[in-house]
DRENDO-1510 file (C-alpha; in Angstrom, 1 decimal, always signed):
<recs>
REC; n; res; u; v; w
REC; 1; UNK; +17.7; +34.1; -2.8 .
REC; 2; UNK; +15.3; +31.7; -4.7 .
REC; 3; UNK; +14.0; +28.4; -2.9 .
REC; 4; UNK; +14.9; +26.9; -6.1 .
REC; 5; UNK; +18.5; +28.2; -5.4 .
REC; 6; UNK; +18.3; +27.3; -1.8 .
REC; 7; UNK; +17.3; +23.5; -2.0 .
REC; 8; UNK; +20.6; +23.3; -4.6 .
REC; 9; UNK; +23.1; +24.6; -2.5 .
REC; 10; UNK; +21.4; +22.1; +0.2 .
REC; 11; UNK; +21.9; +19.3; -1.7 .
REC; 12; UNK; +25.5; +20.1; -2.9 .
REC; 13; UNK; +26.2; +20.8; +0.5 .
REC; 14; UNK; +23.9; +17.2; +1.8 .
REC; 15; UNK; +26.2; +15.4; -0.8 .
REC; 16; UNK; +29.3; +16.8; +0.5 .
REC; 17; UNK; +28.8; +14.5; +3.7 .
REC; 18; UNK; +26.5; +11.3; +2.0 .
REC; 19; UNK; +27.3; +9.0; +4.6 .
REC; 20; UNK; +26.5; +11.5; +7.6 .
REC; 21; UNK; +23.5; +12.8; +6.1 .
REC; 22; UNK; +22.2; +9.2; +5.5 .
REC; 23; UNK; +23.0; +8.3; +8.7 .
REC; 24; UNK; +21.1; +11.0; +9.9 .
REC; 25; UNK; +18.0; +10.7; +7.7 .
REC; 26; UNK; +17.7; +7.4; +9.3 .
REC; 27; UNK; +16.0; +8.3; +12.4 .
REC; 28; UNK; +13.4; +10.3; +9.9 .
REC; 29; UNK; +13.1; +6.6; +7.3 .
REC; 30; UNK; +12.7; +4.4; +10.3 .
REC; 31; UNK; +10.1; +6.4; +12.6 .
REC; 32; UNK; +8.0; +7.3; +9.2 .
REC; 33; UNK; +7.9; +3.8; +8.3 .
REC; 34; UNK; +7.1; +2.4; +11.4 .
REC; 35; UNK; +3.8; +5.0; +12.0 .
REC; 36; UNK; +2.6; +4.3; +8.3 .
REC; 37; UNK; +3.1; +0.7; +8.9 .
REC; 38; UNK; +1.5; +0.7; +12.5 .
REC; 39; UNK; -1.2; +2.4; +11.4 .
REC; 40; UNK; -2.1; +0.6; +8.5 .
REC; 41; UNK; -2.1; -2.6; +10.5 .
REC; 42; UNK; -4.3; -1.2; +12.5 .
REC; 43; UNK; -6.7; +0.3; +9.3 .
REC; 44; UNK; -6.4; -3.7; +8.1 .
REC; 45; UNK; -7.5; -5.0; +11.3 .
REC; 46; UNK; -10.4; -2.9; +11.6 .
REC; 47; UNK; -11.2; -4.0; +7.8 .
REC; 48; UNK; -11.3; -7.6; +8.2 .
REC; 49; UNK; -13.1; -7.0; +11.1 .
REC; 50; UNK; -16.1; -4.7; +9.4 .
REC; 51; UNK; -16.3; -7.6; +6.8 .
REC; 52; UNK; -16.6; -10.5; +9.4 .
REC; 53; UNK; -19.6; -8.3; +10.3 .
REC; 54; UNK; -21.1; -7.8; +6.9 .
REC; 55; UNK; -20.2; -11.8; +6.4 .
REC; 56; UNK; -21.9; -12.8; +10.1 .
REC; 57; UNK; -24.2; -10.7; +10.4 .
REC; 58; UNK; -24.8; -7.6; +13.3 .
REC; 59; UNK; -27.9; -8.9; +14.8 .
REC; 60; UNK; -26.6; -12.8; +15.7 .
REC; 61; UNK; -26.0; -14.5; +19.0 .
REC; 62; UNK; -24.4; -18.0; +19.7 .
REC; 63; UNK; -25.8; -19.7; +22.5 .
REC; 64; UNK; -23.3; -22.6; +23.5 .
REC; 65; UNK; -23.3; -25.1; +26.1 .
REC; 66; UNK; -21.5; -24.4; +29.8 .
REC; 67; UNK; -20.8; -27.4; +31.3 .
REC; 68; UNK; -18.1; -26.9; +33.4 .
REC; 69; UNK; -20.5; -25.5; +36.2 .
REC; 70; UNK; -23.4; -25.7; +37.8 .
REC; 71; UNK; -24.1; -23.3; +40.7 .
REC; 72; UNK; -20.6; -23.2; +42.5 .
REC; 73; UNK; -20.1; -26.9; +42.0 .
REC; 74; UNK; -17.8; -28.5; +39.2 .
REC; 75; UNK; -19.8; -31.3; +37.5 .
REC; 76; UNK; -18.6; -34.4; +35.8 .
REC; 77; UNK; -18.9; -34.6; +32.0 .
REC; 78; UNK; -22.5; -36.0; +30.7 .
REC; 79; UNK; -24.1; -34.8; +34.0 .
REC; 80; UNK; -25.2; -31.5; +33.4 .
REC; 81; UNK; -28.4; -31.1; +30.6 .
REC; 82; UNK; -27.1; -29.7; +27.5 .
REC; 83; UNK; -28.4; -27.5; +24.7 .
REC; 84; UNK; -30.6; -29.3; +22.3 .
REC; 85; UNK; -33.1; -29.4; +19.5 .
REC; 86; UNK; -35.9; -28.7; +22.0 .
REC; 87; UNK; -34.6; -25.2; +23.2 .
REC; 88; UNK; -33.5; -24.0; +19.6 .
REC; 89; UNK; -37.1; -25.0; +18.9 .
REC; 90; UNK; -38.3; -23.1; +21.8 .
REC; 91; UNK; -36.6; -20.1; +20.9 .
REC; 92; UNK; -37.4; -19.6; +17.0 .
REC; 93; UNK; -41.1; -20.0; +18.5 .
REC; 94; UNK; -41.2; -18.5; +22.0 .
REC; 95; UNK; -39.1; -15.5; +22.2 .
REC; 96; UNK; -39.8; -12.6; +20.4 .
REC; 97; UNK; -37.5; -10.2; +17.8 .
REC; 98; UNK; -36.2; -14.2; +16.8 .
REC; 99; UNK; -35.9; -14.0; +12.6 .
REC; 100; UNK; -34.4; -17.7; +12.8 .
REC; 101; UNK; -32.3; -20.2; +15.3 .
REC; 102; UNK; -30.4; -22.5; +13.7 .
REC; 103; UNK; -29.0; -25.6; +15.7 .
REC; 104; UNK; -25.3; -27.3; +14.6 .
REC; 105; UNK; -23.4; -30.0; +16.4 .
REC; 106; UNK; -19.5; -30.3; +15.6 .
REC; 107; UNK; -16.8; -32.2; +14.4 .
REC; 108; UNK; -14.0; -33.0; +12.8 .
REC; 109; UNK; -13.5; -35.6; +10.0 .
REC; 110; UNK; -11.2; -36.7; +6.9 .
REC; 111; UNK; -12.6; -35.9; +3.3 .
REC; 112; UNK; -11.5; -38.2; +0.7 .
REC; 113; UNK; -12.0; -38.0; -2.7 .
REC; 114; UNK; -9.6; -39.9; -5.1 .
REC; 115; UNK; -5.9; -39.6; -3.8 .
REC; 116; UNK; -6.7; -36.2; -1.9 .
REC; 117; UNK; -7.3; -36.5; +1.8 .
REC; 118; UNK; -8.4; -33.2; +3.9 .
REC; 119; UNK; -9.0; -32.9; +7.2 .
REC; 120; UNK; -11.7; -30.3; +8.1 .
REC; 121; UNK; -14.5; -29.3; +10.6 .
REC; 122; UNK; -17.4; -30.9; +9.9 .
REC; 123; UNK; -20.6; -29.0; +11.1 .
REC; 124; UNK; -24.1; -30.9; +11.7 .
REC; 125; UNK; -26.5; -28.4; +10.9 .
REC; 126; UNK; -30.4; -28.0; +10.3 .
REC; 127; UNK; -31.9; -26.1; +7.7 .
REC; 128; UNK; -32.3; -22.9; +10.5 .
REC; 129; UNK; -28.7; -22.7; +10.5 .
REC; 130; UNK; -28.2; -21.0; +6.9 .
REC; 131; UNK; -30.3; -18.5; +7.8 .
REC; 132; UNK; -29.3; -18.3; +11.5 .
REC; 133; UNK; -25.6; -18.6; +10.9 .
REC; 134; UNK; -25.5; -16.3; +6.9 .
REC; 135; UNK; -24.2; -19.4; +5.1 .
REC; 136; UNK; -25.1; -18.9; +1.4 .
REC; 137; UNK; -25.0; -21.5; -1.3 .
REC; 138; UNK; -22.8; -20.5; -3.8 .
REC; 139; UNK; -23.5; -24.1; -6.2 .
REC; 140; UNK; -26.1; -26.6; -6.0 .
REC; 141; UNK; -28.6; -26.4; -2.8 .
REC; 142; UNK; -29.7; -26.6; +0.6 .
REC; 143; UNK; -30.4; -29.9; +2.4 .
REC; 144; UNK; -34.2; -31.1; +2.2 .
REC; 145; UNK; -36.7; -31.9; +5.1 .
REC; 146; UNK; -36.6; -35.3; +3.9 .
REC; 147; UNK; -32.4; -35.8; +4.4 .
REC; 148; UNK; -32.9; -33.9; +7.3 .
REC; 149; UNK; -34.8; -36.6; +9.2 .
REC; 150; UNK; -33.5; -39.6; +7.1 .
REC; 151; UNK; -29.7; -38.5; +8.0 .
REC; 152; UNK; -28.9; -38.5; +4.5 .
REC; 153; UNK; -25.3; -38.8; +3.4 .
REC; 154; UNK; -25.5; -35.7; +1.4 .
REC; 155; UNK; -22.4; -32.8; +2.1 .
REC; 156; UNK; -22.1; -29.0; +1.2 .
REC; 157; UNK; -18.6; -28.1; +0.9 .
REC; 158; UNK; -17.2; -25.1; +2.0 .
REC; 159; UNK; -14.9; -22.6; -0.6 .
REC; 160; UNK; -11.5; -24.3; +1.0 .
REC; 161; UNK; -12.2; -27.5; +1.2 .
REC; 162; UNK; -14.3; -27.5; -2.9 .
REC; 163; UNK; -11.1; -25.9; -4.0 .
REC; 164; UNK; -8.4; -28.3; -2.1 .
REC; 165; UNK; -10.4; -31.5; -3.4 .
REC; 166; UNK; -11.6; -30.7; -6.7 .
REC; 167; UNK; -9.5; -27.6; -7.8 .
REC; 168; UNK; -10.8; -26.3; -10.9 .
REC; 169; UNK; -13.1; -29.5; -11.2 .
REC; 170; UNK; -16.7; -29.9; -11.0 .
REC; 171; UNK; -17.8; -30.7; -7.7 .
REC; 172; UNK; -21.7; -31.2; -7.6 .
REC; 173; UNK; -22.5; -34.4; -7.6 .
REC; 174; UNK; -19.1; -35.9; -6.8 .
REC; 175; UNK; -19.0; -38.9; -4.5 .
REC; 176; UNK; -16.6; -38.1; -1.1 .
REC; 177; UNK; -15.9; -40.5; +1.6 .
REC; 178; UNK; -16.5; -38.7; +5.1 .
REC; 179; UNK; -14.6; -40.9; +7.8 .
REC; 180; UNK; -15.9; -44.4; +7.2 .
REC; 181; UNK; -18.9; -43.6; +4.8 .
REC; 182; UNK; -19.6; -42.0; +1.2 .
REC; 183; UNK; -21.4; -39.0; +0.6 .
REC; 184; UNK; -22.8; -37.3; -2.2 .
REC; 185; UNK; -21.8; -33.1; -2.5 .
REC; 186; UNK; -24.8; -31.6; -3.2 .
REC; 187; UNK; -23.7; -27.8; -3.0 .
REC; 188; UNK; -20.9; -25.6; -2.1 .
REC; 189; UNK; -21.1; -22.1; -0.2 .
REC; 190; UNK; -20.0; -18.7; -1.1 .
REC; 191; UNK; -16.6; -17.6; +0.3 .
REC; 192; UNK; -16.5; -16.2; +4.0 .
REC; 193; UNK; -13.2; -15.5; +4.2 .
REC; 194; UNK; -11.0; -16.1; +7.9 .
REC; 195; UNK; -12.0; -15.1; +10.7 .
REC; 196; UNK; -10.2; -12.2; +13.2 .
REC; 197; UNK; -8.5; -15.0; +14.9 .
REC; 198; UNK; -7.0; -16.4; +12.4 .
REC; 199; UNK; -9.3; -19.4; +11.6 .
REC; 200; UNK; -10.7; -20.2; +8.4 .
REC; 201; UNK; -14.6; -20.2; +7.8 .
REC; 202; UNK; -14.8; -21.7; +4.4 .
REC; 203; UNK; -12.6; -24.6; +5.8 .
REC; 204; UNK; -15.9; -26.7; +6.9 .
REC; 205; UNK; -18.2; -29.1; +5.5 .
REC; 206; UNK; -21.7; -28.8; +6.3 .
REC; 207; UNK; -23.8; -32.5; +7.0 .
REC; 208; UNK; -27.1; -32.8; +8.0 .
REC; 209; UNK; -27.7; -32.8; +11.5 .
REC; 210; UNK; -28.8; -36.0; +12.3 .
REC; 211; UNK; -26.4; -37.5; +9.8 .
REC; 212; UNK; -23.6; -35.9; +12.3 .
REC; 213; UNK; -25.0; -37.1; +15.5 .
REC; 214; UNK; -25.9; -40.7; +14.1 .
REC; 215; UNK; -22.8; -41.6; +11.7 .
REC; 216; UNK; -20.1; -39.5; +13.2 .
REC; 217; UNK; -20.2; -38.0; +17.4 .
REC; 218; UNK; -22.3; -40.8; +17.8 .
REC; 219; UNK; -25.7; -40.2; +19.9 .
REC; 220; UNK; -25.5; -39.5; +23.6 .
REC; 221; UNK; -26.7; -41.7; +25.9 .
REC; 222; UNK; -27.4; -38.7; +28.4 .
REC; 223; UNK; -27.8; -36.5; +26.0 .
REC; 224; UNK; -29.4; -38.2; +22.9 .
REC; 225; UNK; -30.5; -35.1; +20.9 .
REC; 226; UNK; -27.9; -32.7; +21.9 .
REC; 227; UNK; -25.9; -30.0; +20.0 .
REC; 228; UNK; -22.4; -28.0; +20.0 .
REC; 229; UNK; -24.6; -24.4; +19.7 .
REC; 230; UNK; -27.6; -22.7; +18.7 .
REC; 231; UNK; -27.5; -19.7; +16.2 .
REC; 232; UNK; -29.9; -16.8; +17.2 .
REC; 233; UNK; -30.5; -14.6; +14.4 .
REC; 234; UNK; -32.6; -11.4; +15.2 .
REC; 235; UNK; -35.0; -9.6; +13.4 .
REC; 236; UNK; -33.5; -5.7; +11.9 .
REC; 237; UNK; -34.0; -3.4; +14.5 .
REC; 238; UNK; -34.9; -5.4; +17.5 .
REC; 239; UNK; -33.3; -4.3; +21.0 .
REC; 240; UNK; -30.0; -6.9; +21.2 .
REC; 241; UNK; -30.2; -6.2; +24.6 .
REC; 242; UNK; -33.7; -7.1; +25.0 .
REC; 243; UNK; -33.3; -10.1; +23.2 .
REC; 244; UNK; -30.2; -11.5; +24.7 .
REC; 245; UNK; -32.4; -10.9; +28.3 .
REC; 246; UNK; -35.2; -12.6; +26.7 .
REC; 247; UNK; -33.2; -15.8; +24.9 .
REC; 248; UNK; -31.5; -16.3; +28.6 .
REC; 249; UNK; -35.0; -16.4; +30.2 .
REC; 250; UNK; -36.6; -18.9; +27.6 .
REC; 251; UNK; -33.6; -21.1; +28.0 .
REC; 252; UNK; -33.8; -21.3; +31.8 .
REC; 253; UNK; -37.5; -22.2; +31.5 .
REC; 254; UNK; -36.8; -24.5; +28.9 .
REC; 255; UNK; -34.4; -26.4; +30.4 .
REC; 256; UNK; -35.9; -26.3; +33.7 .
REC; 257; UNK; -32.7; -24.5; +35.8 .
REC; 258; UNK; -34.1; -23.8; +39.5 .
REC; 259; UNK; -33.6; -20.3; +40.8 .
REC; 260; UNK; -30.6; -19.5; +42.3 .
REC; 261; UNK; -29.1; -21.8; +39.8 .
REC; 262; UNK; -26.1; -20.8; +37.6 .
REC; 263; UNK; -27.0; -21.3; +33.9 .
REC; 264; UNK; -25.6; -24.1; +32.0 .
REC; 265; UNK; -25.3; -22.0; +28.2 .
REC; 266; UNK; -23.8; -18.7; +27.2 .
REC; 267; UNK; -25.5; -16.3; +25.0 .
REC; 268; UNK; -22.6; -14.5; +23.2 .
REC; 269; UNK; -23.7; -11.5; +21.2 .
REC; 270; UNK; -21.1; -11.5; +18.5 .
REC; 271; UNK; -21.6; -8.0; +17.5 .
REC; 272; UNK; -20.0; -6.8; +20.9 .
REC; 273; UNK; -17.4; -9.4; +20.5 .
REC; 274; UNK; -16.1; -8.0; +17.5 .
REC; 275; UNK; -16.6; -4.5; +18.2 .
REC; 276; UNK; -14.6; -5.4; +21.7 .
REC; 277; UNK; -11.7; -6.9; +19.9 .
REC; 278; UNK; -11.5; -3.9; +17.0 .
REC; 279; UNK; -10.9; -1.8; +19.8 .
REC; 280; UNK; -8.1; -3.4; +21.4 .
REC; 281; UNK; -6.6; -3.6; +18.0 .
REC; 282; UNK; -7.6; -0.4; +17.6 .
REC; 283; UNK; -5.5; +0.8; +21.3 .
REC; 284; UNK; -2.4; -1.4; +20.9 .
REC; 285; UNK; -1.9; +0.1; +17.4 .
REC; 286; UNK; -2.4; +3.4; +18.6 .
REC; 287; UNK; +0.3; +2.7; +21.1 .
REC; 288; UNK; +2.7; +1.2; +18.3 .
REC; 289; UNK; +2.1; +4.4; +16.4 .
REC; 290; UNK; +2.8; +6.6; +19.2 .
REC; 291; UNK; +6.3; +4.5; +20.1 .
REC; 292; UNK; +7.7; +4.9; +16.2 .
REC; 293; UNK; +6.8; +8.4; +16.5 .
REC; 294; UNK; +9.2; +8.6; +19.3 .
REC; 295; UNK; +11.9; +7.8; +16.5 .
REC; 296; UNK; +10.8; +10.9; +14.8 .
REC; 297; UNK; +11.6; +12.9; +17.8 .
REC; 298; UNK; +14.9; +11.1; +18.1 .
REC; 299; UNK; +16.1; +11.2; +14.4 .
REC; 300; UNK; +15.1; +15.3; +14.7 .
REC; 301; UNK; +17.3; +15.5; +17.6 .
REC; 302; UNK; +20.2; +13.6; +15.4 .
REC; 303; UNK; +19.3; +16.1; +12.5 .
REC; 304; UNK; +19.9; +19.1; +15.5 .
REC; 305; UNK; +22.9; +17.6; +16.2 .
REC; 306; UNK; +24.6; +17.1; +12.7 .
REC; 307; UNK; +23.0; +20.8; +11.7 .
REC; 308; UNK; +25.4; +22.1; +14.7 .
REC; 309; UNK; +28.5; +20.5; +13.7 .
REC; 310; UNK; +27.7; +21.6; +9.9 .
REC; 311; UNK; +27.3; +24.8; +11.3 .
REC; 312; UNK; +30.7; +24.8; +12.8 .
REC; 313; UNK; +32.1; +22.9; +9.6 .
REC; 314; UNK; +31.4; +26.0; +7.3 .
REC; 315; UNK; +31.7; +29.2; +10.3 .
REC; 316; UNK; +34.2; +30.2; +7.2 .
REC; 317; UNK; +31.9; +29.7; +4.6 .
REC; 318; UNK; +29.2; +31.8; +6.6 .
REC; 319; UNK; +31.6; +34.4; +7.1 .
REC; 320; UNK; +32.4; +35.0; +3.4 .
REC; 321; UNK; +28.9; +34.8; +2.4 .
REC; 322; UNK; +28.0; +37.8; +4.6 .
REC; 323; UNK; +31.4; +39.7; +3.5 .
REC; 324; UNK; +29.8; +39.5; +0.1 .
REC; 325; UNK; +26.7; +40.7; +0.6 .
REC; 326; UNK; +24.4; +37.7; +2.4 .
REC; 327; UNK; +21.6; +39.1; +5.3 .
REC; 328; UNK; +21.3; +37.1; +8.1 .
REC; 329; UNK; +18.1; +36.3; +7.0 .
REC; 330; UNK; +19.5; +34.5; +4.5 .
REC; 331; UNK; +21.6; +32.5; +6.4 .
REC; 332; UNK; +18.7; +31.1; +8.8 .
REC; 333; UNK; +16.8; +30.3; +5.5 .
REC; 334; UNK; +19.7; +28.3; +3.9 .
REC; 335; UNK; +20.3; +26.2; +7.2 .
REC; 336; UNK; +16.6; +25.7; +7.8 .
REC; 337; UNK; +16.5; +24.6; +3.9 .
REC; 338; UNK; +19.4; +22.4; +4.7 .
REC; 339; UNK; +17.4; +21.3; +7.6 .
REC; 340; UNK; +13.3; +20.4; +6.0 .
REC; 341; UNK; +15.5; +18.7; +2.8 .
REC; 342; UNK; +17.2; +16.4; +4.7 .
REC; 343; UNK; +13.8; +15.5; +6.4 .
REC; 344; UNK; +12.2; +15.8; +3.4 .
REC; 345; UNK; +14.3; +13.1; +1.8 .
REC; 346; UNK; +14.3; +11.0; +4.9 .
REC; 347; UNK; +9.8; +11.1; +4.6 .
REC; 348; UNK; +10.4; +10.2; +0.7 .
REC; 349; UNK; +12.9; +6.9; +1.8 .
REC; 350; UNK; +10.2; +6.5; +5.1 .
REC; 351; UNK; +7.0; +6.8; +2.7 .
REC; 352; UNK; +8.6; +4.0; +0.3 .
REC; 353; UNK; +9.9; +1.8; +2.8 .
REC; 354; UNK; +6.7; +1.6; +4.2 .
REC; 355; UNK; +4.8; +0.7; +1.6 .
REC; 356; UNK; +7.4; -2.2; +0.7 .
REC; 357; UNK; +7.0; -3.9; +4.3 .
REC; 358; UNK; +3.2; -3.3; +3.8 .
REC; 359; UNK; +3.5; -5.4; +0.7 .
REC; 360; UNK; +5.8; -7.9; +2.0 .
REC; 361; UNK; +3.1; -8.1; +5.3 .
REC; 362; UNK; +0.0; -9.0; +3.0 .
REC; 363; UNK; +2.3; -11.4; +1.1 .
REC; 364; UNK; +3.6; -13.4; +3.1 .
REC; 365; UNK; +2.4; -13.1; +6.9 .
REC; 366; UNK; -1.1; -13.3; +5.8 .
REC; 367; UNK; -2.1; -10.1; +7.5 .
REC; 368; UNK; -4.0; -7.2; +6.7 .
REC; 369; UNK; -2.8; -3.7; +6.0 .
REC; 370; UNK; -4.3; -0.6; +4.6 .
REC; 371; UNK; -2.3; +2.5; +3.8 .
REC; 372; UNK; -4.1; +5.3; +4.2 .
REC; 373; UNK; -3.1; +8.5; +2.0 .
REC; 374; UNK; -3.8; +11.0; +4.4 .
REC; 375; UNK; -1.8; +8.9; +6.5 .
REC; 376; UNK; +1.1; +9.4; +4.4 .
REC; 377; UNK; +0.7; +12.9; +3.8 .
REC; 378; UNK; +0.3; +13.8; +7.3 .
REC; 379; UNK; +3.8; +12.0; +7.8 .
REC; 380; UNK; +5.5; +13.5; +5.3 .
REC; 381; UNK; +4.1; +16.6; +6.2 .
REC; 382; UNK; +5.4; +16.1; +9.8 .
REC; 383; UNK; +8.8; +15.0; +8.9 .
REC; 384; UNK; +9.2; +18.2; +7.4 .
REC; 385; UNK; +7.6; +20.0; +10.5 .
REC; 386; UNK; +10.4; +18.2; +12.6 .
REC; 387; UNK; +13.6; +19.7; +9.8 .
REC; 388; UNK; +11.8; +22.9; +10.6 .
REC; 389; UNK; +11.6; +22.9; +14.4 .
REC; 390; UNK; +15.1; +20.9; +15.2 .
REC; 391; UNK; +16.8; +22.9; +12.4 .
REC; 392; UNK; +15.6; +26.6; +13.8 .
REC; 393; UNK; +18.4; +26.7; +16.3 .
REC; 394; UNK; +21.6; +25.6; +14.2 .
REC; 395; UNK; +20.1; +27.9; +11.7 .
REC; 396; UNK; +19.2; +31.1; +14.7 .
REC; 397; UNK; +22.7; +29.9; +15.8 .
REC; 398; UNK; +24.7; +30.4; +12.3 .
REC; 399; UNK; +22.5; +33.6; +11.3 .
REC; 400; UNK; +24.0; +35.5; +14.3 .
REC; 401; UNK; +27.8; +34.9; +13.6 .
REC; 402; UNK; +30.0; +37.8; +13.2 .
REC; 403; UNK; +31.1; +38.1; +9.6 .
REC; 404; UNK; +34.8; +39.0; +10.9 .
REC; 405; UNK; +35.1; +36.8; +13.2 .
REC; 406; UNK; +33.4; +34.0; +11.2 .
REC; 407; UNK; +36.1; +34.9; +8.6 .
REC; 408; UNK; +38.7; +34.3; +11.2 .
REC; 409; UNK; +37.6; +30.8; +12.0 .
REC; 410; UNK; +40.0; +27.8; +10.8 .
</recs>
């Protein structure tokens, strides 16, 4: 008997019982779409997290302030020294592999301009810190020497917060107001995109340093040139663990920490951080995947189970096909056919649901998802594997009736 011939008596005989055979399938729709899903969430993830790398750069450390501690004692705030201008100073000249440090003090502020009012993170940064931290300028420029030290009122706007003020507007050379003062935008940066926790990077306005420290955090009396973190951006193909060792030393000379004394920064190498959190996204998805597949297993054992009772359905019509001729042969390949089309079908519905939820994902919970086509075919392949395997027995089972006493049956 032609396949042709087989997989239209399967049909016929799938349409026969719609509701039970759709009922079935969905053991095969669900557990297809859930692994395709799974797994491109986890292909997404790992995406967004290769660009954050290409956007920060694989060879960058942020050294940041710990001042919760010193030694095994917990100190009061303004107590313990901080990072500041000195040690990123110390470290673009003293320790070696260094391409560029980059100092930046933070905040938060309101940008005003005409009836629009955004709140944002505003970053104090010296001219190190494009280089340090990858910040290009998409319009306009960098900040000069000159504004620099004069704490200039000059601002470069980050992708979000050009396109929330000024839309499709020009923005160079527009006046903002910045909390209680006016600034001019001289230049806007090239889209960074968010980050793998969910924050935005192009949400951020970039000051002058001093500008920061002097019209907005105010200066520290303890403190007086302190900053939020130093950017530590190393030379291509320098040991990152020889540097971080070598960035921890010059800081703990430069800021005088006795021996024995606990250090008062973190160096964070955000290569490993990244790479760290790719592969916990990387294991939980796996484990996802490997749950859904589970409904595979289940919806084949549903498939076992409805291919019995179809068996017993149609002991006549088994009979009366081997009184006319039919091998057994032939009825283990028409049950198994029954068995793979109904799986078949189920990997078609699981395929397209999948790629609808994917869609629905990117749209609306901001998330990113990858299909992969091998992915798909591998699953569609599979949900035929699974007709094949829980089908065999109904089919072994119907193939070995008696033609007389199938004929018999009522």
């Amino acid at each position: 008997m032609k396949v042709i011939e087989l997989i239209k008596i399967a049909l016929t005989a799938l349409r026969i019982n719609l509701m039970r055979s759709v009922l079935t399938m969905l053991g095969v729709i669900i557990g297809v779409a859930a692994v395709i899903v799974m797994v491109a969430l986890g292909a997404g993830a790992q995406r967004e997290i290769d660009r954050q790398l290409d956007s920060l750069g694989g060879n960058i450390f942020i050294v940041m302030n710990n001042h919760r501690r010193q030694g095994t004692v917990a100190k009061a705030r303004g107590t313990i020294q901080k990072l500041s201008v000195k040690e990123q100073q110390f470290i673009e000249t003293d320790v070696p592999g260094v391409d560029r440090a980059g100092a930046s003090l933070r905040s938060q502020g309101q940008i005003i301009f005409g009836n629009i009012n955004w709140r944002t993170e505003i970053d104090g940064v010296d001219n190190g810190a494009f280089i340090a931290r990858n910040l290009n300028i998409s319009e306009g420029r960098e900040f000069t020497d000159r504004e620099q030290r004069s704490a200039a009122k000059v601002v470069i706007l980050g992708a979000t917060v050009r396109e929330e003020l000024f839309g499709a507007g020009e923005a160079l050379g527009q006046i903002v107001r910045i909390n209680d003062f006016n600034a001019k935008v001289v230049g806007t940066l090239k889209v960074k995109g968010q980050s793998i926790w969910g924050s935005d990077h192009d949400d951020r306005a970039l000051l002058p340093l001093e500008t920061v420290r002097k019209r907005i955090t105010g200066v520290s009396k303890h403190s007086p040139k302190s900053v939020s973190y130093i950017a530590v951006k190393i030379l291509d193909g320098y040991d990152m663990v020889l540097a971080e060792e070598d960035i921890s030393s010059a800081l703990r000379i430069s800021m005088k920490i006795p021996p024995g004394e606990s250090d008062t920064f973190r160096v964070r190498n955000m290569s490993e951080i990244y790479a760290a959190n790719a592969e916990s996204e990387k294991i939980f998805n796996s484990l996802l995947a490997a749950v859904a597949a589970v409904s595979l297993i289940v919806g084949g054992i549903g498939i076992m189970n409805i291919m019995l009772v179809s068996v017993s359905e149609r002991t006549s019509e088994i009979g009366l096909r081997m009184a006319v001729g039919a091998k057994p042969s032939d009825i283990l390949t028409q049950f198994l056919v029954e068995a793979t089309t109904l799986c078949c079908i189920g990997g078609f519905l699981g395929i397209v649901s999948a790629v609808c939820a994917t869609f629905l994902i990117e749209s609306y919970a901001n998330t990113a998802a990858v299909i992969e086509y091998h992915v798909i075919a591998i699953s569609f392949l599979f949900s035929a594997v699974i007709g094949i395997f829980f089908g065999y027995y109904p089919a072994l089972k119907a193939s070995k009736l008696q033609p007389i006493e199938a004929l018999r049956h009522e």
